[in-house]
mmCIF entry with sequence, helices, sheets and N, C-alpha, C, O atoms, coordinates in Angstrom:
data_MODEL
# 
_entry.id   MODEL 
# 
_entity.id                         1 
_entity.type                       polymer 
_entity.pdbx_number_of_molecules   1 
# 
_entity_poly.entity_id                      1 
_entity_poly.type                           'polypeptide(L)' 
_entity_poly.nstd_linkage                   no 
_entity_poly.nstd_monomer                   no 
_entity_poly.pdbx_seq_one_letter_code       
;(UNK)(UNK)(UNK)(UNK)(UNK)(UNK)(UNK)(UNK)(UNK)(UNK)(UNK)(UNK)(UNK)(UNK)(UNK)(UNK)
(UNK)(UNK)(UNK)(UNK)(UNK)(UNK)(UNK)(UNK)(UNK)(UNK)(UNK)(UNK)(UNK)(UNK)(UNK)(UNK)
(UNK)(UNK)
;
_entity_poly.pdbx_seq_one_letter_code_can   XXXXXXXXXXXXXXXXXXXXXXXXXXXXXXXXXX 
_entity_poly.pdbx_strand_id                 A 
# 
loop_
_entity_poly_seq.entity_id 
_entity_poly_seq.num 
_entity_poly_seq.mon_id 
_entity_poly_seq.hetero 
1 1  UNK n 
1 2  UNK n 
1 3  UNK n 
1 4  UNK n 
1 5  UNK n 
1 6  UNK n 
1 7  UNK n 
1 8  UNK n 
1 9  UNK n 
1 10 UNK n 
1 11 UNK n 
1 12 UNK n 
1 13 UNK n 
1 14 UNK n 
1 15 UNK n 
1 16 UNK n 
1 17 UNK n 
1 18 UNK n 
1 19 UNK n 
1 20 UNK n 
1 21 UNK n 
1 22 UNK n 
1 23 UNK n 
1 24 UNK n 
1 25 UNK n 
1 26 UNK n 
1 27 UNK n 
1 28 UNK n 
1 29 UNK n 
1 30 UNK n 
1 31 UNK n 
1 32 UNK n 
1 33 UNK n 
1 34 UNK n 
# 
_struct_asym.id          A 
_struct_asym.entity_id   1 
# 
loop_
_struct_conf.conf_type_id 
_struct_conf.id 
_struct_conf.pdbx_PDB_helix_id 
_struct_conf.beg_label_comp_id 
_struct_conf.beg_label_asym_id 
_struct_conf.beg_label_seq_id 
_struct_conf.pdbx_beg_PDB_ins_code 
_struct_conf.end_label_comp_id 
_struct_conf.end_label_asym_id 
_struct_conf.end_label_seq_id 
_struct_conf.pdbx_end_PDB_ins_code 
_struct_conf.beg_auth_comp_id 
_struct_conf.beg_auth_asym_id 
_struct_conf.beg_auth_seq_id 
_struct_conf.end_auth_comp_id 
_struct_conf.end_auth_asym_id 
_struct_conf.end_auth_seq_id 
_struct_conf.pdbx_PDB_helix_class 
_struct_conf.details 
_struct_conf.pdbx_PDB_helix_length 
HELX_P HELX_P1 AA1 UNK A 2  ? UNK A 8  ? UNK A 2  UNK A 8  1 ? 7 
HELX_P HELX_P2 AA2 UNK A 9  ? UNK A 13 ? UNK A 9  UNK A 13 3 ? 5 
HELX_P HELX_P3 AA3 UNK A 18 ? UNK A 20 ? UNK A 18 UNK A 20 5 ? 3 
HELX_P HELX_P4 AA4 UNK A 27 ? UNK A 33 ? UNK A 27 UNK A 33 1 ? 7 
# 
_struct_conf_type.id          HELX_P 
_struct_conf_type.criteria    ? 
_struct_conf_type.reference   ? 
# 
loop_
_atom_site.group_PDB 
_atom_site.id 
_atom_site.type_symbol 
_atom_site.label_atom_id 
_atom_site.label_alt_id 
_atom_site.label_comp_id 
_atom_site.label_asym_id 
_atom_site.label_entity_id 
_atom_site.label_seq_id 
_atom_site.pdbx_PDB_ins_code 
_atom_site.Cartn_x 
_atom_site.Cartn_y 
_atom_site.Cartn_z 
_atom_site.occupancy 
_atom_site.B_iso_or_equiv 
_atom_site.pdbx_formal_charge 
_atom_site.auth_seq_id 
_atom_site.auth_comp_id 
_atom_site.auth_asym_id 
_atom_site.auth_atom_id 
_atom_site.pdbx_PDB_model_num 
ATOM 1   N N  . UNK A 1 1  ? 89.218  116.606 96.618  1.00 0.00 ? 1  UNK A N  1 
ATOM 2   C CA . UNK A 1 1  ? 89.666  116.491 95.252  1.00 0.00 ? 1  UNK A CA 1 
ATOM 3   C C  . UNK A 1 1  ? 90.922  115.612 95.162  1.00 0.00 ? 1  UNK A C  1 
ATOM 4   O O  . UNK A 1 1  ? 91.113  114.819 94.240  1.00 0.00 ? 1  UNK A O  1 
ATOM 5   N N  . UNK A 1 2  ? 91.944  115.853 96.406  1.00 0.00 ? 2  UNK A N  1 
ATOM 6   C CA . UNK A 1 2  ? 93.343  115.261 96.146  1.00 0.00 ? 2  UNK A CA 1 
ATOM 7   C C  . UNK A 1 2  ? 92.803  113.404 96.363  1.00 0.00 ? 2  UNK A C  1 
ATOM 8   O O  . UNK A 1 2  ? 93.375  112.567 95.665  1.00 0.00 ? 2  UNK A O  1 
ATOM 9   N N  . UNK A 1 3  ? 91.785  112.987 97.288  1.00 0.00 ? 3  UNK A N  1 
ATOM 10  C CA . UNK A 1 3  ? 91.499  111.994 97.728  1.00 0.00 ? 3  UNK A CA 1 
ATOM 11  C C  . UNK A 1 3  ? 90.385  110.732 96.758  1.00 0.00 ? 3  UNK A C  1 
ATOM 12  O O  . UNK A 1 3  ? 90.130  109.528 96.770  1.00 0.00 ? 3  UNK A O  1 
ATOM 13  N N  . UNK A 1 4  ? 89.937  112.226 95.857  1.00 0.00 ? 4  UNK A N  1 
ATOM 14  C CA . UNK A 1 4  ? 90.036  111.054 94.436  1.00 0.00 ? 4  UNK A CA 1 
ATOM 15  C C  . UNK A 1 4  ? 90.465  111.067 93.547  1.00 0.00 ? 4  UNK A C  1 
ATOM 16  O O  . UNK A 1 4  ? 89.910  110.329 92.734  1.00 0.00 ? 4  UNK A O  1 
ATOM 17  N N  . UNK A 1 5  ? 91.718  111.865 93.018  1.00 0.00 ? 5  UNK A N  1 
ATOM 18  C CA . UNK A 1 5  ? 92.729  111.454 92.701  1.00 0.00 ? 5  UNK A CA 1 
ATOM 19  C C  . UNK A 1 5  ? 93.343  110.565 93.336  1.00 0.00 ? 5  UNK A C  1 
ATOM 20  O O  . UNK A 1 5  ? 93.585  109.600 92.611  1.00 0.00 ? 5  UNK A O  1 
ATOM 21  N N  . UNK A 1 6  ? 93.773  110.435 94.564  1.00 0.00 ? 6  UNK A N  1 
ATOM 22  C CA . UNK A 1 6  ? 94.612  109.231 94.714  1.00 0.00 ? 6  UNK A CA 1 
ATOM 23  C C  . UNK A 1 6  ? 93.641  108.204 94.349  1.00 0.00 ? 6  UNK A C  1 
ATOM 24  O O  . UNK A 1 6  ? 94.155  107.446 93.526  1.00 0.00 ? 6  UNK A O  1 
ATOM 25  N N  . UNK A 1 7  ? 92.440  107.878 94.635  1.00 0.00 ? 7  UNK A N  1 
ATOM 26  C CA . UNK A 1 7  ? 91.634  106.696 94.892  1.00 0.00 ? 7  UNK A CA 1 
ATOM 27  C C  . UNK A 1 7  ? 91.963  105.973 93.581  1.00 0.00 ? 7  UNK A C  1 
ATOM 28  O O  . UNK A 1 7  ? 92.384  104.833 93.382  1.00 0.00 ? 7  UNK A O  1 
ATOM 29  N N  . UNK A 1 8  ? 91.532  107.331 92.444  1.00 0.00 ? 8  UNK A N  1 
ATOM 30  C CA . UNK A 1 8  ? 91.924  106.631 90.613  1.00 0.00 ? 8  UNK A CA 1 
ATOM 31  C C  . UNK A 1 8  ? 93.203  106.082 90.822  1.00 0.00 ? 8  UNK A C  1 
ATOM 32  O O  . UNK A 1 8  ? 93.336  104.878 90.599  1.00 0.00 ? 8  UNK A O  1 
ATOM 33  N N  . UNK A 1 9  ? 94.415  106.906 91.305  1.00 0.00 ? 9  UNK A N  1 
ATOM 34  C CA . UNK A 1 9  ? 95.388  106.190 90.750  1.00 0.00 ? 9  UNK A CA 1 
ATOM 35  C C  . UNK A 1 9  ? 95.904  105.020 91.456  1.00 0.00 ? 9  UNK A C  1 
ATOM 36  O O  . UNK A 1 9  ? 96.876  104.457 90.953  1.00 0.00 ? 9  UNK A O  1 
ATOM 37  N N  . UNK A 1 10 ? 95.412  104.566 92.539  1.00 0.00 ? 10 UNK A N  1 
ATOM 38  C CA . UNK A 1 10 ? 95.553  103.100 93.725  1.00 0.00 ? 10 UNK A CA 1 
ATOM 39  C C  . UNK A 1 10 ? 94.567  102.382 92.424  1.00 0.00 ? 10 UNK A C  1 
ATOM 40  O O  . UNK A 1 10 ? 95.011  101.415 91.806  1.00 0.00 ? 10 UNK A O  1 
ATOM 41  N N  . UNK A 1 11 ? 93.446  102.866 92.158  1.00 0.00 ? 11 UNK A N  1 
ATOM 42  C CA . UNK A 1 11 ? 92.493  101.698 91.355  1.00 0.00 ? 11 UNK A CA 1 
ATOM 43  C C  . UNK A 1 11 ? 93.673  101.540 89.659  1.00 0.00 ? 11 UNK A C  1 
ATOM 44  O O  . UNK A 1 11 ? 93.577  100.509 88.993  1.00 0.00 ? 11 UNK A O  1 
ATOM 45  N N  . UNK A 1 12 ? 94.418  102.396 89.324  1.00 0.00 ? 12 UNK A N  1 
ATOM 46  C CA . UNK A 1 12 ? 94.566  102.010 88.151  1.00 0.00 ? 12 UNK A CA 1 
ATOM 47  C C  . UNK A 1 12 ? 96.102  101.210 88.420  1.00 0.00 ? 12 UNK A C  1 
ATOM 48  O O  . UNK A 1 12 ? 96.819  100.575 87.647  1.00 0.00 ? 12 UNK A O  1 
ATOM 49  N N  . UNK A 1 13 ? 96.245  101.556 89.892  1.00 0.00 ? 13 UNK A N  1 
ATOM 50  C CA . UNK A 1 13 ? 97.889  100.453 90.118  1.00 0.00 ? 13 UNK A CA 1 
ATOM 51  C C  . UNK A 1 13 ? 98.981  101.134 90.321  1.00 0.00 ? 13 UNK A C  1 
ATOM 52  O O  . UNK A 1 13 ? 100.065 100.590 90.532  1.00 0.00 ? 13 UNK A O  1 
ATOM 53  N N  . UNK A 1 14 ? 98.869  101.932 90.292  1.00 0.00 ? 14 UNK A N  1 
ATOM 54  C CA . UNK A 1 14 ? 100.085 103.513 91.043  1.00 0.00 ? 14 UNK A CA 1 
ATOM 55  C C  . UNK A 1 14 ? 100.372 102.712 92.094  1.00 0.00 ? 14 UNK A C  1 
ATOM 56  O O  . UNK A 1 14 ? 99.461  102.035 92.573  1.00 0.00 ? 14 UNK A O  1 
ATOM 57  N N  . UNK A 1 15 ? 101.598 102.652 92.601  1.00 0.00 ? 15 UNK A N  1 
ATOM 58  C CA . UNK A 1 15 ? 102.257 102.623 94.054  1.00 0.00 ? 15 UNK A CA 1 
ATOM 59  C C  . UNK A 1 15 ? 103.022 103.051 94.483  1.00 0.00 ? 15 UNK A C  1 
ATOM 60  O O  . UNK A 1 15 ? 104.069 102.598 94.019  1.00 0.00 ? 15 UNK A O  1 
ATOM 61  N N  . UNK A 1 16 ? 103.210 103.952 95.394  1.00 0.00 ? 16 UNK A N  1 
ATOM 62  C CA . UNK A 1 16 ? 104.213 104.817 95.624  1.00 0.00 ? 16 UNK A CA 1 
ATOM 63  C C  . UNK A 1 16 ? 105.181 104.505 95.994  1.00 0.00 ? 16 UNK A C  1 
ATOM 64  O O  . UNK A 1 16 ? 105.113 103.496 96.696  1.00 0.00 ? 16 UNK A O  1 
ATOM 65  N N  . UNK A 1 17 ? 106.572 105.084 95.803  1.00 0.00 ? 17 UNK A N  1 
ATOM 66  C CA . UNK A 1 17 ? 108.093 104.906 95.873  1.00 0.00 ? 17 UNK A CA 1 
ATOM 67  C C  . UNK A 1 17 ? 108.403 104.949 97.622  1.00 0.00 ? 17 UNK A C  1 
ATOM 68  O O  . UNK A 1 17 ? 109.474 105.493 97.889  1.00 0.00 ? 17 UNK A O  1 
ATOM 69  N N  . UNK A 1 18 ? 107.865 104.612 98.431  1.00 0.00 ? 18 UNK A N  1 
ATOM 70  C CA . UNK A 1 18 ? 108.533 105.041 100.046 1.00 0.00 ? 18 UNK A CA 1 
ATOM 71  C C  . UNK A 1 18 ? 109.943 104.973 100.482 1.00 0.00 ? 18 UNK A C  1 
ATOM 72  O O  . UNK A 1 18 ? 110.455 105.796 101.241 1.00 0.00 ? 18 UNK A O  1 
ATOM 73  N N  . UNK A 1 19 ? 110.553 103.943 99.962  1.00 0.00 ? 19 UNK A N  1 
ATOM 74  C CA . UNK A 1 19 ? 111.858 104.118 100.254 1.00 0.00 ? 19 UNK A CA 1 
ATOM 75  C C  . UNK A 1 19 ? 112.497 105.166 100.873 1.00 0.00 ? 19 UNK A C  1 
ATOM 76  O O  . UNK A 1 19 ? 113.041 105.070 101.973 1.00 0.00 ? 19 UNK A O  1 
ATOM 77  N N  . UNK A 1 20 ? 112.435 106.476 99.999  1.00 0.00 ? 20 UNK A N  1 
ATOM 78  C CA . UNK A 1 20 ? 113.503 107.186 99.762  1.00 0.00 ? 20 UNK A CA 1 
ATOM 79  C C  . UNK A 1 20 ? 112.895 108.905 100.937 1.00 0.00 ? 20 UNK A C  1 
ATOM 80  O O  . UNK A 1 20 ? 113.589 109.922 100.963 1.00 0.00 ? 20 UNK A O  1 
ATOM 81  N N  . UNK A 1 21 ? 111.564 108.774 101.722 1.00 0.00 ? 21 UNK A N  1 
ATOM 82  C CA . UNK A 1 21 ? 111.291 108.566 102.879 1.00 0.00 ? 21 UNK A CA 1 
ATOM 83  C C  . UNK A 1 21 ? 112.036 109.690 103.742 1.00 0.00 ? 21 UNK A C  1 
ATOM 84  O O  . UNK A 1 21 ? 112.832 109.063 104.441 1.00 0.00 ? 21 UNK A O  1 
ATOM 85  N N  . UNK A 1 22 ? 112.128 110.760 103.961 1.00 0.00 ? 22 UNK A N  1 
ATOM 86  C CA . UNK A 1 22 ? 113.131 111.324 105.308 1.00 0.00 ? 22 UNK A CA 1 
ATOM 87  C C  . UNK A 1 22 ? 112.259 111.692 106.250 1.00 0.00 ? 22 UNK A C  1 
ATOM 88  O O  . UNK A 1 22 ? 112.574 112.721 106.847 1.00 0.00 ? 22 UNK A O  1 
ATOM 89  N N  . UNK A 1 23 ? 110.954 111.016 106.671 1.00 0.00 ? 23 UNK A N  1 
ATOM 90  C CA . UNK A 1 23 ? 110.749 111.096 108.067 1.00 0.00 ? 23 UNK A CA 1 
ATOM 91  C C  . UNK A 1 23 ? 109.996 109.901 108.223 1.00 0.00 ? 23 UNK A C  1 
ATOM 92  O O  . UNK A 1 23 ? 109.229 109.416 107.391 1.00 0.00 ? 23 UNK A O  1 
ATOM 93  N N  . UNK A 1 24 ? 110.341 109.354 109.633 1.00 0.00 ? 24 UNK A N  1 
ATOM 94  C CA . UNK A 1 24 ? 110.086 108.254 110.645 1.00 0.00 ? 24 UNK A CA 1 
ATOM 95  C C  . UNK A 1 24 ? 108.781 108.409 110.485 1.00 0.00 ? 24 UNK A C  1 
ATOM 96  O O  . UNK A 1 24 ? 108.128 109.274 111.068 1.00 0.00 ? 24 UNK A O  1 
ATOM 97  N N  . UNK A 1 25 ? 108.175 107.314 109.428 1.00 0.00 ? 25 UNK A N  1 
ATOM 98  C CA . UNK A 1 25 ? 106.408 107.274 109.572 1.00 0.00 ? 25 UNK A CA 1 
ATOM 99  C C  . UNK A 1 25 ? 106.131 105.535 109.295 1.00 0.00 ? 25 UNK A C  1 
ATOM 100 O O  . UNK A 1 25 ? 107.073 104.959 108.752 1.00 0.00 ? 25 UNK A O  1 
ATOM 101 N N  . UNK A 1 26 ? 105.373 105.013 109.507 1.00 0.00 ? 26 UNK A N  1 
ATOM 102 C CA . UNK A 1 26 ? 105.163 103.791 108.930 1.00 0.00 ? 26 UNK A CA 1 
ATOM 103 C C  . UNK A 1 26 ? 104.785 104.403 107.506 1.00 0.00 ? 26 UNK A C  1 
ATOM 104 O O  . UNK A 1 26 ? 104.659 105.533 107.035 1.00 0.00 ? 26 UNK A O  1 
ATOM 105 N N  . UNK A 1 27 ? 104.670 103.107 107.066 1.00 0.00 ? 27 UNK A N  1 
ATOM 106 C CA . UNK A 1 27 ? 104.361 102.963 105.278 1.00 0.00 ? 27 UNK A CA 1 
ATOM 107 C C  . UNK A 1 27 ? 103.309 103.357 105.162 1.00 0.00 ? 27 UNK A C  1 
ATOM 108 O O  . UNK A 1 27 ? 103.145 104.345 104.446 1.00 0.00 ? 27 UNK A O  1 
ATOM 109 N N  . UNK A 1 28 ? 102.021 102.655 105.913 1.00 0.00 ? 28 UNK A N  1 
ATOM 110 C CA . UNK A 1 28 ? 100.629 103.226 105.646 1.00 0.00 ? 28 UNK A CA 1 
ATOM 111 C C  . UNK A 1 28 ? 100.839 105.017 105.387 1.00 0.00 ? 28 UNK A C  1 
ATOM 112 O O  . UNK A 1 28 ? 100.150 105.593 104.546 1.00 0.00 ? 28 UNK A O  1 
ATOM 113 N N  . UNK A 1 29 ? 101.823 105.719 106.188 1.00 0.00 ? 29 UNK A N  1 
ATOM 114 C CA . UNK A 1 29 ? 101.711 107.255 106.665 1.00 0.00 ? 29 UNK A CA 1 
ATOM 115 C C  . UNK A 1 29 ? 102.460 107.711 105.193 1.00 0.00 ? 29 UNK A C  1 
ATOM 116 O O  . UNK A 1 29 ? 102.101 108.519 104.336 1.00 0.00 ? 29 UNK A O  1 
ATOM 117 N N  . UNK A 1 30 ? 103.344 107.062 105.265 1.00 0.00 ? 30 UNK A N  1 
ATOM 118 C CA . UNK A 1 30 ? 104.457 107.336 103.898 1.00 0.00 ? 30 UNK A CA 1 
ATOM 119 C C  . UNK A 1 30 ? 103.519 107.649 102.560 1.00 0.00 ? 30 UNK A C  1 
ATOM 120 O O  . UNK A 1 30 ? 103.347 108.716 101.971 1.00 0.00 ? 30 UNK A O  1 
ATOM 121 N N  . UNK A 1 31 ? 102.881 106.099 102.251 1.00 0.00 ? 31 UNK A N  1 
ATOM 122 C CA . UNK A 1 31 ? 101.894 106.372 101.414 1.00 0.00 ? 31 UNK A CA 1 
ATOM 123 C C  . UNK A 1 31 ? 101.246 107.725 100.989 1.00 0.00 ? 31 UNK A C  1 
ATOM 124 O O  . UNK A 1 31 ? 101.511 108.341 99.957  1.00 0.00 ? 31 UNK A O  1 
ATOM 125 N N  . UNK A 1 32 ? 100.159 108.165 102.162 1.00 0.00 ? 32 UNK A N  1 
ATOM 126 C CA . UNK A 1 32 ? 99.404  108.631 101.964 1.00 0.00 ? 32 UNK A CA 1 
ATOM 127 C C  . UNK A 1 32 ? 100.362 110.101 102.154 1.00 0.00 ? 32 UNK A C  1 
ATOM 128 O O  . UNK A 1 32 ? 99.571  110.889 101.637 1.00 0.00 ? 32 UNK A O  1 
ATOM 129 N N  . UNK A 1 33 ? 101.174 110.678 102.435 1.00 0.00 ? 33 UNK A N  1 
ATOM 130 C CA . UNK A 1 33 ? 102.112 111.688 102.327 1.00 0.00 ? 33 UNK A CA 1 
ATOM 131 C C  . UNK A 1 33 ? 102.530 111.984 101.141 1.00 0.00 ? 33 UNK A C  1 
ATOM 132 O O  . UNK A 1 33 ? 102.613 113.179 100.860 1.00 0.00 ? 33 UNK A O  1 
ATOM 133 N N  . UNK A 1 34 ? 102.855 111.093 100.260 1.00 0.00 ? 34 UNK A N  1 
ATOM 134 C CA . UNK A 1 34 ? 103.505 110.975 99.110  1.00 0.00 ? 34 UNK A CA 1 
ATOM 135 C C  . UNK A 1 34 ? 102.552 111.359 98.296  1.00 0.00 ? 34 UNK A C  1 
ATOM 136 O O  . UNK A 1 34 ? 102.753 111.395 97.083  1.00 0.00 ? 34 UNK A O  1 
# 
């Protein structure tokens, strides 16, 4: 369920904030955490 929700909101242009981040992940990981 959570995985198409994200899918809609990547297709409608959502991008997530990573910056602000407190654990050591690449971005791809950040992303999908967030």
């Amino acid at each position: 369920m959570l995985g198409k929700l994200r899918g809609g909101m990547k297709e409608a242009g959502y991008v997530p904030d990573t910056n602000l981040s407190l654990f050591d992940l690449e971005d791809e990981e950040k992303a999908s955490e967030v």
